[in-house]
N, C-alpha and C positions, 0 to 999 in steps of 0.2 A: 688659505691658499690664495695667491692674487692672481690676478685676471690673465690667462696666456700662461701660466705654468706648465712645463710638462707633465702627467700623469702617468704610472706606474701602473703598468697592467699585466697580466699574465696570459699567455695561451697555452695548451697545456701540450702542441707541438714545440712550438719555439721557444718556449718560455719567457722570460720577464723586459719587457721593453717599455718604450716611453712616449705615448702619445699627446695630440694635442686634445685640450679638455672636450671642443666639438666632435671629436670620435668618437666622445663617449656616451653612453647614454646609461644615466643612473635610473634604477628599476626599483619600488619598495611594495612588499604583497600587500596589499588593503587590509585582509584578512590576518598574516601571522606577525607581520608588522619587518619583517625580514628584506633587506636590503641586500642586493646584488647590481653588477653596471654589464652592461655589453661592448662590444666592441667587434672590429672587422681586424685580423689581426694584420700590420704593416707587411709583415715577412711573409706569410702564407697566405693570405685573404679568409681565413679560415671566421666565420662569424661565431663571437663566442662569449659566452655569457660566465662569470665569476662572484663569488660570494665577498663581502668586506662590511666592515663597520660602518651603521650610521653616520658616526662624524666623519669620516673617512670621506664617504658618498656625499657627505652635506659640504664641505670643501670641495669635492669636486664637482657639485652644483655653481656654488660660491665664485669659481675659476673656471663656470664655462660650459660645464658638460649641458648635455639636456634632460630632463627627468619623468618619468613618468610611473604613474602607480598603476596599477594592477588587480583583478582579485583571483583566487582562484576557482574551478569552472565549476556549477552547481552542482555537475555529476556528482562530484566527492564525498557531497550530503546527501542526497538524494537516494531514499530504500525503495527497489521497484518491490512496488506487487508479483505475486506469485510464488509457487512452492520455492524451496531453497534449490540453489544448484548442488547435485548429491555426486557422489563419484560415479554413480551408477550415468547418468549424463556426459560424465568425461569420457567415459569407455563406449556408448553409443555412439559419439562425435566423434572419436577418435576410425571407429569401425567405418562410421559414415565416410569419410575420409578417404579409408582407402578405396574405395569406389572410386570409378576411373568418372561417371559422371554423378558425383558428391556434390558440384555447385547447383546441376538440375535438381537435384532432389531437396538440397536448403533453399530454393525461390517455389518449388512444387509444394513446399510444407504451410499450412493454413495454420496463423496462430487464431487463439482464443480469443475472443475479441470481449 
């Protein structure tokens, strides 16, 4: 792709238009190695983020865009301590809840330290 080519983007309001490659901004996970580009879309302003091909993304670096990598956030690995969450938990929370003051009582609750 040479330098100042249009780009082919999609929003998933307006669908398929054609920006210029500085609109773009190519994104690749550190971690799964998976490439996607963002954009603000022309027609709606809507900010929106799409899947595509390496070479694809690597052309639209090639012609302009900006790139940046990424990983994803440690939560995802991350096993906390403590019993498992049971259904028995869902149904307490859920009860919790319908109390009209259910936030006083989850800031009044002391966890285990």
């Amino acid at each position: 792709m040479s330098q100042g080519l249009p780009i082919v983007v999609e929003c998933p309001d307006c669908g398929e238009s054609r920006v210029r490659p500085e609109q773009v901004t190519v994104r690749r996970c550190v971690d799964s190695g998976q490439g996607s580009y963002r954009f603000a879309c022309p027609t709606c302003g809507l900010l929106t983020v799409g899947d595509s091909q390496m070479s694809a993304l690597m052309r639209a670096v090639d012609a302009g865009a900006g790139f940046e990598s990424w990983t994803m956030p440690l939560e995802l690995v991350e096993r906390p301590d403590g019993p498992q969450f049971t259904l028995a938990d869902v149904f307490e929370l859920h009860l919790l809840l319908l109390e009209p003051d259910w936030f006083d009582a989850i800031v009044a609750l002391e966890v285990d330290g």
